[in-house]
Backbone bond lengths (Angstrom), bond angles and torsions (degrees), N, CA, C in turn:
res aa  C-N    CA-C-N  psi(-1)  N-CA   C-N-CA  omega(-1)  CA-C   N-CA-C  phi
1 X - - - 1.462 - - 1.525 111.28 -
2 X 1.099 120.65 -38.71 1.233 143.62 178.18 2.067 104.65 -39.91
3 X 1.208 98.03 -32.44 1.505 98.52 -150.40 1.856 92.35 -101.02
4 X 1.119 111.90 -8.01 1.698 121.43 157.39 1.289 108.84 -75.40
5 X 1.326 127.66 -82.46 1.538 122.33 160.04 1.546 121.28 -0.31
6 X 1.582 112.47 -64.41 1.172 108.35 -176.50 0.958 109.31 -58.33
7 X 1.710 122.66 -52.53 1.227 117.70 -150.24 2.000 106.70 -69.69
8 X 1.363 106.65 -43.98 1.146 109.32 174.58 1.765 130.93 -40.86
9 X 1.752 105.95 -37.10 1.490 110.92 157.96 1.403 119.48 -63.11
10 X 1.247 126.28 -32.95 1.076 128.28 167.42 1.616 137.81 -73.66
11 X 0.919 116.79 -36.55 1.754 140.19 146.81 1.850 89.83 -45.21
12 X 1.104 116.36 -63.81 1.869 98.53 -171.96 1.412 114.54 -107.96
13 X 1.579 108.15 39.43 1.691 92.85 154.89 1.385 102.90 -68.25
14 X 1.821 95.52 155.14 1.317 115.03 163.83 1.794 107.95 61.20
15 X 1.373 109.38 6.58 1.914 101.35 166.53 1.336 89.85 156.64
16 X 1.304 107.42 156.16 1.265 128.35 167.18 1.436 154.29 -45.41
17 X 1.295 128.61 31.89 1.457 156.89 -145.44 1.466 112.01 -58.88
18 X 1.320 120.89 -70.17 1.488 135.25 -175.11 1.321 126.00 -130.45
19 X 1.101 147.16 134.50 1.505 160.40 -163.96 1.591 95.68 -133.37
20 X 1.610 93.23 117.88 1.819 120.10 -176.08 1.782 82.78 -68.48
21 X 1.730 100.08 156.09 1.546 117.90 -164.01 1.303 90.26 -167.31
22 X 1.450 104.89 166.19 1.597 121.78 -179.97 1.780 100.28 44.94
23 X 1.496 103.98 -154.50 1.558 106.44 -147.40 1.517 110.34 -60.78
24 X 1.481 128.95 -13.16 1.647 110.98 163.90 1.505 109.33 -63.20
25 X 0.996 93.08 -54.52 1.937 91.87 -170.04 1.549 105.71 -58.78
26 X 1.579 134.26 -15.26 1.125 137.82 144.47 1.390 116.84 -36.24
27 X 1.502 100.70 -62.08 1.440 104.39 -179.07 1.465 127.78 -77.68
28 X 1.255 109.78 2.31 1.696 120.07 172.46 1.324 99.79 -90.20
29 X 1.584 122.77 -27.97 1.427 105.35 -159.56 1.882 100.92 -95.78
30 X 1.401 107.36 12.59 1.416 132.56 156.91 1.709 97.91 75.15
31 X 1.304 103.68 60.33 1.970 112.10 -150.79 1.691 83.40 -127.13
32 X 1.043 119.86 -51.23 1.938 125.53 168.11 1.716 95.97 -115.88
33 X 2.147 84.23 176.81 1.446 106.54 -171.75 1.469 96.04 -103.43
34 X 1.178 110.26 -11.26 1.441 97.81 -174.47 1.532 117.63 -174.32
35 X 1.380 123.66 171.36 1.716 109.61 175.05 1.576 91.35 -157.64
36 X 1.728 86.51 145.82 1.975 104.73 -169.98 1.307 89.12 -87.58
37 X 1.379 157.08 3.24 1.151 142.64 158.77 1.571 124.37 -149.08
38 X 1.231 94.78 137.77 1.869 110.22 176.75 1.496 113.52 -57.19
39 X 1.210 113.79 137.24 1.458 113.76 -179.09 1.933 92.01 -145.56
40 X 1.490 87.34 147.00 1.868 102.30 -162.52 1.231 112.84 -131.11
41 X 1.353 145.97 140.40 1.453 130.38 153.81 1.473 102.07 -112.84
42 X 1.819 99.19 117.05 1.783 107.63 -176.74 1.306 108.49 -86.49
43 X 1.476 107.25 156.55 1.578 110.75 176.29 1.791 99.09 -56.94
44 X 1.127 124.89 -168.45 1.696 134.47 -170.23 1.583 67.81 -141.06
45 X 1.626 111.78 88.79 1.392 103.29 131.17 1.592 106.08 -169.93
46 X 1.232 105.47 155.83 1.651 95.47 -161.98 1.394 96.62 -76.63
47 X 1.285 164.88 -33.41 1.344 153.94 160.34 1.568 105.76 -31.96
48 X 1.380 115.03 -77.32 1.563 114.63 171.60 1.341 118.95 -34.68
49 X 1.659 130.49 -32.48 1.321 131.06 -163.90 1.991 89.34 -80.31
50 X 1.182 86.99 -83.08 1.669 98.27 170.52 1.470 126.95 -27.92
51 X 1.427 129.60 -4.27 0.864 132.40 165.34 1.753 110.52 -107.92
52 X 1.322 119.59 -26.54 1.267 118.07 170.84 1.567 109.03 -85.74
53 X 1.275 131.70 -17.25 1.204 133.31 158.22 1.762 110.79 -50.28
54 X 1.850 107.06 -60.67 1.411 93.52 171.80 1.388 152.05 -77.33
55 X 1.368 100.54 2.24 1.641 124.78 161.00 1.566 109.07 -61.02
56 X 1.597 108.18 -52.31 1.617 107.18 -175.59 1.540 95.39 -80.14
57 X 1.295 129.55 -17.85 1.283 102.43 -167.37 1.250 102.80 -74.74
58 X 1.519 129.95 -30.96 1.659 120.67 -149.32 1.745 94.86 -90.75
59 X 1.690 115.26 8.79 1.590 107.86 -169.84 1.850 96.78 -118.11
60 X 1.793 105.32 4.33 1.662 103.42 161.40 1.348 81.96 86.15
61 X 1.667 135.67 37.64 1.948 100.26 159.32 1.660 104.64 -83.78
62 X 1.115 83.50 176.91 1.610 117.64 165.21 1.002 135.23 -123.33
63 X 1.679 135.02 130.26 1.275 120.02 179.46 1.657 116.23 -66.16
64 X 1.674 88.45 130.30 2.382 84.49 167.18 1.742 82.88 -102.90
65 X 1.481 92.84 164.65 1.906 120.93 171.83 1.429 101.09 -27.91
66 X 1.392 111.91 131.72 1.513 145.84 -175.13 1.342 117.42 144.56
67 X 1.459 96.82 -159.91 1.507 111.52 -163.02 1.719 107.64 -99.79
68 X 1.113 125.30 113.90 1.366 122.92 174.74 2.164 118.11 -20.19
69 X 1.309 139.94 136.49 1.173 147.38 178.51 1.300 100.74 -60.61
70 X 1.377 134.19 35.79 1.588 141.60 171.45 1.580 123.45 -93.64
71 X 1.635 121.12 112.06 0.999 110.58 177.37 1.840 129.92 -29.48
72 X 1.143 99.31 -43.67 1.528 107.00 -173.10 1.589 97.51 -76.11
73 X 1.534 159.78 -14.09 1.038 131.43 134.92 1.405 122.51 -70.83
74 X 0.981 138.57 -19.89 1.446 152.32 -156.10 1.381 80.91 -85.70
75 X 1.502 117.66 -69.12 1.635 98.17 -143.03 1.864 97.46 -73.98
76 X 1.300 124.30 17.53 1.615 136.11 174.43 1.780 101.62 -88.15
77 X 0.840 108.14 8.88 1.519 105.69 -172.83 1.503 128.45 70.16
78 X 1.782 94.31 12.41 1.782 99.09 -176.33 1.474 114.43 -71.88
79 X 1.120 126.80 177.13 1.346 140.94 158.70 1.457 137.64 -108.08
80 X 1.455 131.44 137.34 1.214 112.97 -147.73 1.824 88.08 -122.29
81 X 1.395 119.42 153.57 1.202 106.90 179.11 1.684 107.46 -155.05
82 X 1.528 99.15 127.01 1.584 102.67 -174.08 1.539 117.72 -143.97
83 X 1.150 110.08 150.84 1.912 115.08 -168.42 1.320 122.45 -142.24
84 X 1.176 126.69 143.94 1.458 150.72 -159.40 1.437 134.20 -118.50
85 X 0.993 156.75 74.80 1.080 121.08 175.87 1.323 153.20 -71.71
86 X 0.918 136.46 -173.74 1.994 153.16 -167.45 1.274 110.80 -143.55
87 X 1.172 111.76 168.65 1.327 134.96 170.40 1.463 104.55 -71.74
88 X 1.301 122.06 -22.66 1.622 115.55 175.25 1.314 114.96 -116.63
89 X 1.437 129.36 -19.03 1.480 116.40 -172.97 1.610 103.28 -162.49
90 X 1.362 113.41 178.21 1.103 99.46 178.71 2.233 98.69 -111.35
91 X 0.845 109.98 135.67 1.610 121.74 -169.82 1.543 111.29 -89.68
92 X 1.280 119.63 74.09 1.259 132.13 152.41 1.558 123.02 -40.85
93 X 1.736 119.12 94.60 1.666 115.93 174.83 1.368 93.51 -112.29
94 X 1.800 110.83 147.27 1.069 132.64 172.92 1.556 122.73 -121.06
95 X 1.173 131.94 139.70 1.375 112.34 -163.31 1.683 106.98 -126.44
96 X 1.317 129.06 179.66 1.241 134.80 149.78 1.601 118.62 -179.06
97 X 1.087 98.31 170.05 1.778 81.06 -165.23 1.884 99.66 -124.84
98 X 1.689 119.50 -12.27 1.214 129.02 168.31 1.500 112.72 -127.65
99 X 1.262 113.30 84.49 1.494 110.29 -170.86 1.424 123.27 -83.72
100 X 1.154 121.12 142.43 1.748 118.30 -153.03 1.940 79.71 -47.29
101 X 2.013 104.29 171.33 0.930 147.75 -144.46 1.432 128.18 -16.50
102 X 1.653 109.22 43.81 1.312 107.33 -173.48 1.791 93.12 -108.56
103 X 1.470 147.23 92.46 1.022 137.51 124.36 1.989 113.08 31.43
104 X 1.861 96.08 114.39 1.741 85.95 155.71 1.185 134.36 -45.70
105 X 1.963 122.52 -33.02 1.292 86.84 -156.77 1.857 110.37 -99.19
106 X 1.721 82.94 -0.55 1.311 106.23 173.77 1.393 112.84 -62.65
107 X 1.317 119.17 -48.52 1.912 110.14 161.82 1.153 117.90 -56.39
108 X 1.323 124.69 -39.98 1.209 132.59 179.15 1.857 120.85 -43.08
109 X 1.666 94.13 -39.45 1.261 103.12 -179.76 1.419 123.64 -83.45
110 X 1.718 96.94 -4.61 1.576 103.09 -175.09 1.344 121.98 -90.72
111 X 1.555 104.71 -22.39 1.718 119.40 -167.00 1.897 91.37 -79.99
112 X 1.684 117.88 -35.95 1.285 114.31 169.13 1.498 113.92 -46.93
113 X 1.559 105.87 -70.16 1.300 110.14 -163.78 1.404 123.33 -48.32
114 X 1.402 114.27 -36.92 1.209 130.41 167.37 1.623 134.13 -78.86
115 X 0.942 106.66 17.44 1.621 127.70 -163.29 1.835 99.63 -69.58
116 X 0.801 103.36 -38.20 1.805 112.76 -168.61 1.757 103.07 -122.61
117 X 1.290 102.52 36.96 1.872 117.00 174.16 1.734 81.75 -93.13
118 X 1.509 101.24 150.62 1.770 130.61 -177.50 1.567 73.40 -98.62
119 X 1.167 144.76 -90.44 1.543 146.27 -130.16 2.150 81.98 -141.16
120 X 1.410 103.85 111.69 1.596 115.08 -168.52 1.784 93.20 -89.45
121 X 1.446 130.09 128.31 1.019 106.05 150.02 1.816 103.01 -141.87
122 X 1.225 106.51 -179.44 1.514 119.05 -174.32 1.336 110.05 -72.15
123 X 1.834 104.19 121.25 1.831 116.01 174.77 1.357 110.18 -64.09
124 X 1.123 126.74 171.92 1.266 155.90 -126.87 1.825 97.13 -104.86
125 X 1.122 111.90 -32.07 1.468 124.42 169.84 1.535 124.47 -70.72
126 X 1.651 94.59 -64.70 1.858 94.86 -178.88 1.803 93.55 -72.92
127 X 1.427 112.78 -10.35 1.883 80.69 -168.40 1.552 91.11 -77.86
128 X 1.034 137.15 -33.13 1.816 145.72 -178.87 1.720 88.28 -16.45
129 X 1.706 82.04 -81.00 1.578 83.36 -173.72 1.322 141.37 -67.92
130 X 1.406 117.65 13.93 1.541 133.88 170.51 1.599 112.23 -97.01
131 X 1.820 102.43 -8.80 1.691 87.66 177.03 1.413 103.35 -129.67
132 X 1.607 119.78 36.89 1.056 144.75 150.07 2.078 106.03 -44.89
133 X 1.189 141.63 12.25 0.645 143.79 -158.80 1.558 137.53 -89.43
134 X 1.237 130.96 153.99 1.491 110.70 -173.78 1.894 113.69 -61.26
135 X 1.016 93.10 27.47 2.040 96.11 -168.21 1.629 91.30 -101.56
136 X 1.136 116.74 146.79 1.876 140.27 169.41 1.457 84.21 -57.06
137 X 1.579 102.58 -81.31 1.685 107.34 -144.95 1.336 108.24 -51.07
138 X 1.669 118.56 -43.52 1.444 107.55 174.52 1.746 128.11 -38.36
139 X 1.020 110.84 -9.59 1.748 101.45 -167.66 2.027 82.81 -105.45
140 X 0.988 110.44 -29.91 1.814 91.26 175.91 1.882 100.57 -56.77
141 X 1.129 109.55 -61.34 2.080 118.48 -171.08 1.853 95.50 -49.30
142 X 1.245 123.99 -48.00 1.868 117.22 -172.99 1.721 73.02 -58.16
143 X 1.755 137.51 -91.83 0.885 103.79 -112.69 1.909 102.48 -92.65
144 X 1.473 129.69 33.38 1.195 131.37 122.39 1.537 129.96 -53.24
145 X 1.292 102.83 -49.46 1.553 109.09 172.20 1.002 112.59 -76.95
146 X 1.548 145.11 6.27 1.361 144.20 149.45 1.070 97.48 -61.40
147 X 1.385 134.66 -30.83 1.653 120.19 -148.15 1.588 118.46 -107.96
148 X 1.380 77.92 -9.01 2.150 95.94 174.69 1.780 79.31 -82.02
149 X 0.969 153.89 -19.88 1.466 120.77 -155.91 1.698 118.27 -103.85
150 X 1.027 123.28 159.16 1.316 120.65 -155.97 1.118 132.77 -113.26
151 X 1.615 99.22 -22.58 1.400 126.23 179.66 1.875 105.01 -86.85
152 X 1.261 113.99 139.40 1.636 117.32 -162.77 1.413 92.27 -87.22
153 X 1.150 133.37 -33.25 1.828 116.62 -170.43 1.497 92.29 -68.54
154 X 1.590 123.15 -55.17 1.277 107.69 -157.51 1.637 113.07 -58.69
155 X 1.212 110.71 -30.22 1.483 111.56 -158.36 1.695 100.90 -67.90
156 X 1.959 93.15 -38.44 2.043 93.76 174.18 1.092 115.65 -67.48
157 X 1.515 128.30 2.63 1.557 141.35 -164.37 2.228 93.45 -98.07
158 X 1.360 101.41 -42.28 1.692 96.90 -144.56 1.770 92.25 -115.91
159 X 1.695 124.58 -23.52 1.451 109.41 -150.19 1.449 100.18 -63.41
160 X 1.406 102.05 170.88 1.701 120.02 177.41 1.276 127.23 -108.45
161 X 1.494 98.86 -20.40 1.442 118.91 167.26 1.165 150.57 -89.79
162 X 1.399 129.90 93.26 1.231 127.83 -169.42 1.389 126.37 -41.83
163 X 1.295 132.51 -34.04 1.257 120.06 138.45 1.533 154.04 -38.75
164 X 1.260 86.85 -35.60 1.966 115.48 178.74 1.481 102.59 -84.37
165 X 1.773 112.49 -26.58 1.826 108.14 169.12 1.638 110.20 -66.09
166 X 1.539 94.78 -65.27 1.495 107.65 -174.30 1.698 101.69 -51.22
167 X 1.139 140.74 -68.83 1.842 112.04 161.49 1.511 127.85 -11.56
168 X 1.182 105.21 -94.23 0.916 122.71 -170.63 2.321 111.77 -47.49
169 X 1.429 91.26 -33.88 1.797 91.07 162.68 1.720 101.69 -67.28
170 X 1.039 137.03 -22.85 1.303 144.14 -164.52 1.365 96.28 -83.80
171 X 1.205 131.83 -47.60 1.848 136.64 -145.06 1.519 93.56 -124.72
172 X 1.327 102.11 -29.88 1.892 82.61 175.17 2.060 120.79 -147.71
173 X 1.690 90.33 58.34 1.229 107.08 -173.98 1.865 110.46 -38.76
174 X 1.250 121.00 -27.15 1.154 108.62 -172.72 1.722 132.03 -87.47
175 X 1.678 75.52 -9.26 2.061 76.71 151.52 1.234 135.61 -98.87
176 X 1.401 103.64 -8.16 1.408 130.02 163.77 1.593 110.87 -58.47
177 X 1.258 135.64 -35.98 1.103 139.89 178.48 1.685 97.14 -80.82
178 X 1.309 113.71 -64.28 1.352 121.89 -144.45 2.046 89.32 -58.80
179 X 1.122 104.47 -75.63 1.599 124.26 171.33 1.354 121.11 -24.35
180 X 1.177 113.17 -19.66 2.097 122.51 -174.66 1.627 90.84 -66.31
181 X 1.000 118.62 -50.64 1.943 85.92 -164.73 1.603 96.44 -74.30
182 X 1.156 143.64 -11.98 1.285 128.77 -174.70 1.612 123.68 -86.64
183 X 1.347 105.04 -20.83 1.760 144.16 172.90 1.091 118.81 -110.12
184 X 1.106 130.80 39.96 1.563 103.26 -157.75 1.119 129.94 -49.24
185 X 1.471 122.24 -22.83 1.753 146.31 -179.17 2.115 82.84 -47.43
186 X 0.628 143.43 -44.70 1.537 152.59 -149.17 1.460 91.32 -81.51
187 X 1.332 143.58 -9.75 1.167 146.68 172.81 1.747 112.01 -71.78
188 X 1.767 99.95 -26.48 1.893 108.50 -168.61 1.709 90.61 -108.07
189 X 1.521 137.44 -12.56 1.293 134.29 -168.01 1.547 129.20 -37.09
190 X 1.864 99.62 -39.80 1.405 118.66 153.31 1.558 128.93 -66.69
191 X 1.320 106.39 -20.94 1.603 93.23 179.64 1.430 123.78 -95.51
192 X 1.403 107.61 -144.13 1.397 107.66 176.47 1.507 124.64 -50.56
193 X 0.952 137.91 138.95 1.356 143.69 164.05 1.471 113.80 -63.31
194 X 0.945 133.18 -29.08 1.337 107.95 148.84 1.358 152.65 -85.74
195 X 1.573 93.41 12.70 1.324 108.25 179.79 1.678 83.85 -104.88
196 X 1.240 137.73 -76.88 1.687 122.52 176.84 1.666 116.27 -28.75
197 X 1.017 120.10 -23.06 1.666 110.21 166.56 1.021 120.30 -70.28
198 X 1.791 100.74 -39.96 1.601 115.53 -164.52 2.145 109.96 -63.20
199 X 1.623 77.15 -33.15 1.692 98.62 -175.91 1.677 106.66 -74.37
200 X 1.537 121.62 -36.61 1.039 112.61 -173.37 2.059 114.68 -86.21
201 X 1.256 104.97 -11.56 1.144 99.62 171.40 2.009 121.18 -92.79
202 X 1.593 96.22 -0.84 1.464 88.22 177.55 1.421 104.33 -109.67
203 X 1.662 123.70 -4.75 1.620 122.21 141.69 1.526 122.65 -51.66
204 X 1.391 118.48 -40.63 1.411 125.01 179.91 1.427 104.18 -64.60
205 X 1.608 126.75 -46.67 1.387 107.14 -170.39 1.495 101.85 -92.82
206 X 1.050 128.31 0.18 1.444 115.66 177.08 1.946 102.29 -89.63
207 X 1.026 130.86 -29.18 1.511 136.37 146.79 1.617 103.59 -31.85
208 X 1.443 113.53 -85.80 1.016 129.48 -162.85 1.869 102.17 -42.92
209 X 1.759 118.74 -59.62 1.136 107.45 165.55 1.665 128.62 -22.21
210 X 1.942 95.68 -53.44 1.551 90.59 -160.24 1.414 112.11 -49.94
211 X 1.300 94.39 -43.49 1.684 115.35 -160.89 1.408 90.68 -61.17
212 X 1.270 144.02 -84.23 1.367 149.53 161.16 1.793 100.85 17.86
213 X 1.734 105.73 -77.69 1.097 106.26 -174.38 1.623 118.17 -70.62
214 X 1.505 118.90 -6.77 1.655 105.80 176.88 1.237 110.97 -82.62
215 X 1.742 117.04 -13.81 1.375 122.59 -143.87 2.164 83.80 -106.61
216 X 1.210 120.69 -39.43 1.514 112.24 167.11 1.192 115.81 -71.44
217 X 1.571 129.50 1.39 1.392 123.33 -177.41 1.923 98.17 -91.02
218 X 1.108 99.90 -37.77 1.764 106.91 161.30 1.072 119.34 -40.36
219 X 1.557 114.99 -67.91 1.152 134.28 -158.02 1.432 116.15 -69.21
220 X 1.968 106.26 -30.99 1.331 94.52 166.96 1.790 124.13 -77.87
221 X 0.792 104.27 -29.10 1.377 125.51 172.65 1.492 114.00 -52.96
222 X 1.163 107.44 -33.82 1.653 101.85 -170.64 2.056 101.30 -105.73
223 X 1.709 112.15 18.87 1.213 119.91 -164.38 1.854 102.27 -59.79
224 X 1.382 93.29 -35.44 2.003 81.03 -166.67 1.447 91.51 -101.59
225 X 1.057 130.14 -1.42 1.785 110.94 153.59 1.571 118.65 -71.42
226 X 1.222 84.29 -47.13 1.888 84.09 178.31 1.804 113.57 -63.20
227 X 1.354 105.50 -26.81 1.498 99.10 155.36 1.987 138.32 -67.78
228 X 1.427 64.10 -24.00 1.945 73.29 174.64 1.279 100.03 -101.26
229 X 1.231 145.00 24.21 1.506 130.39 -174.77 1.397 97.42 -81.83
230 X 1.263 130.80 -69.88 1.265 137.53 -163.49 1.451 112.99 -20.41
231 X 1.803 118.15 -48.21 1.108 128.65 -157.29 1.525 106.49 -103.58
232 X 1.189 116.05 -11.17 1.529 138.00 171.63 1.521 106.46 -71.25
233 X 1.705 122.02 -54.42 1.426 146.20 175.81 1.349 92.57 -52.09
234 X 1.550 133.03 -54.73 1.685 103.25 -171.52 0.857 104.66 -111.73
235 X 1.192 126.08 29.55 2.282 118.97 163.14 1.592 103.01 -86.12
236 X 2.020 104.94 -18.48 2.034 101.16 -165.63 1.432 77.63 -105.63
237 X 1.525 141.91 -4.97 1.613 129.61 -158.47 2.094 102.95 -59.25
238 X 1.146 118.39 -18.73 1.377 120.57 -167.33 1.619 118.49 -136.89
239 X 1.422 104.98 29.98 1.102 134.17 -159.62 1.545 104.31 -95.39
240 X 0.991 138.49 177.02 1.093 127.26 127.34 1.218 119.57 -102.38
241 X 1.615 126.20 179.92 1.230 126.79 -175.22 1.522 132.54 -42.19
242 X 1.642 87.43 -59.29 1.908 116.97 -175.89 1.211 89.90 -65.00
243 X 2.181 141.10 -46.52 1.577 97.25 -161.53 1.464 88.04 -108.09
244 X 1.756 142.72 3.18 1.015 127.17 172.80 2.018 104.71 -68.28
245 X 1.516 111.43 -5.92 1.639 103.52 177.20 1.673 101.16 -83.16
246 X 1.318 93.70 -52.34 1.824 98.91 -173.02 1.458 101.69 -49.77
247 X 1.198 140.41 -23.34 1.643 135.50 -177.66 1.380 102.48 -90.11
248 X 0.861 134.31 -45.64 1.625 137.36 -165.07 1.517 107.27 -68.94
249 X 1.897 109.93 -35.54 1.463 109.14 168.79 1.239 98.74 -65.02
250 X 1.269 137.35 -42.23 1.535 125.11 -140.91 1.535 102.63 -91.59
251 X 1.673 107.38 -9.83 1.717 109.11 -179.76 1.367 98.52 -98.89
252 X 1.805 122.54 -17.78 1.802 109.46 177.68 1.190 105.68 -89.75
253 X 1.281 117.12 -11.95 1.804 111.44 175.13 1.611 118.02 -53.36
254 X 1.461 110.81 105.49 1.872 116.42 164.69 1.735 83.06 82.53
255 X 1.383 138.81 16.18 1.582 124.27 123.76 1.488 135.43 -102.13
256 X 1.447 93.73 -52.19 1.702 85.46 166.22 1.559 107.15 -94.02
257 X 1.701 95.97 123.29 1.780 96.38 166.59 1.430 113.13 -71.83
258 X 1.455 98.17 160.89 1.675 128.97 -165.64 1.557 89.47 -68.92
259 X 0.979 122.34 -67.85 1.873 131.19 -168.81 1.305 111.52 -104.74
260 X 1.438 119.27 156.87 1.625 112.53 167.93 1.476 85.23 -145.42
261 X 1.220 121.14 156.34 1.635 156.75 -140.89 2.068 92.66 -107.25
262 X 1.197 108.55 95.87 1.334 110.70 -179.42 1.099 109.56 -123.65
263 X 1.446 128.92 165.75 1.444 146.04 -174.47 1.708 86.06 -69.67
264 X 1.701 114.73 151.71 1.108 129.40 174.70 1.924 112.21 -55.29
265 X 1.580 112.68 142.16 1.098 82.47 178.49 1.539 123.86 -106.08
């Protein structure tokens, strides 16, 4: 974990660059012991990119399969992904700069809030909705991270637990009303518990669907890059970083598109 930390002070000397996400910021919110890979949300600006490019460059990464660290894929909702090694492991960082269902102005409010963070990582709220994901285990960590939170709408907004609903319908019936068209599962919160389980596990796979379907709308999209990767992988294999990036744009240019056409998020 240690070796995220660093990197994360370093990504924001001198300004604000990246905010740790996914399983570090798990592990800050003291929810796991640990995570095999770095996950980042970069500012959207090519100065910020270019400066987290030269952090990995001077530590020898390499790009694995994705979208080049370029604003114009980045701000498409792509993902950028690059690795290093150590003497102990190999250091998997992942990047993005619009991560499925967090709202502009909702990032907007995060790069504020966090402006004067020593080591910035993602609250307990927007990460909810970053592990909204087609993964099982993710819906156990939302409804831990329901339980760090403090505020009662959000928690009737995110919990996982049918117990922690039926409370909280008990102690704070009036978001229970207000919140039903946004939840609808919040319509059964008062009743039986096995009908609120029944409700909360066919929210989880209908989540899991969405994500499913934003994550094949990628995948088709990135079909004839992922065919050219192979030969892309050893033209940057002896590269260095800075011109193995300038090549990788010049091999995703007119293959991988900038945007792909996704369900609202």
């Amino acid at each position: 974990m240690s070796i995220y930390l660093d990197l994360t002070r370093a990504f924001n000397v001198g300004a604000l660059r990246a905010v740790l996400s996914g399983g570090p910021a798990v592990v800050l919110h003291r929810l796991a012991v640990m995570s095999k890979d770095g996950d980042w949300i970069a500012r959207e600006t090519q100065d910020a990119l270019q400066h987290i490019l030269a952090v990995l460059g001077a530590r020898g990464a390499r790009y694995r399969f994705g979208a080049p660290l370029d604003v114009r894929w980045m701000a498409g909702g792509w993902s950028a992904h690059l690795e290093f090694p150590t003497p102990d492991l190999r250091v998997r960082t992942d990047f993005v700069t619009r991560p499925p269902r967090l709202a502009p102005d909702d990032l907007a409010s995060m790069w504020r809030e966090l402006a004067e963070a020593t080591v910035p990582f993602l609250d307990a709220r927007r990460l909810i909705e970053l592990k909204k994901t087609n993964r099982e285990k993710d819906y156990a960590v939302i409804g831990e991270l329901a339980r760090l939170l403090t505020d009662a709408r959000t928690q009737v907004l995110t919990s996982r637990s049918a117990r922690d609903l039926a409370r909280l319908a008990r102690e704070h019936p009036e978001w229970i009303d207000v919140l039903r068209r946004t939840r609808p599962l919040l319509a059964v919160a008062s009743g039986p518990a096995a009908e609120l389980e029944q409700a909360l596990d066919a929210e989880r796979r209908a989540l899991m669907h969405a994500n499913e379907r934003r994550l094949q709308a990628y995948l088709d999209a990135a079909a004839a890059w992922r065919a050219a990767w192979p030969g892309v992988e050893r033209e940057l294999a002896e590269r260095p970083l800075a011109e193995a990036h300038r090549h990788m744009v010049e091999r995703a240019f007119g293959v991988l598109p900038f945007t792909v056409p996704t369900e609202p998020r």
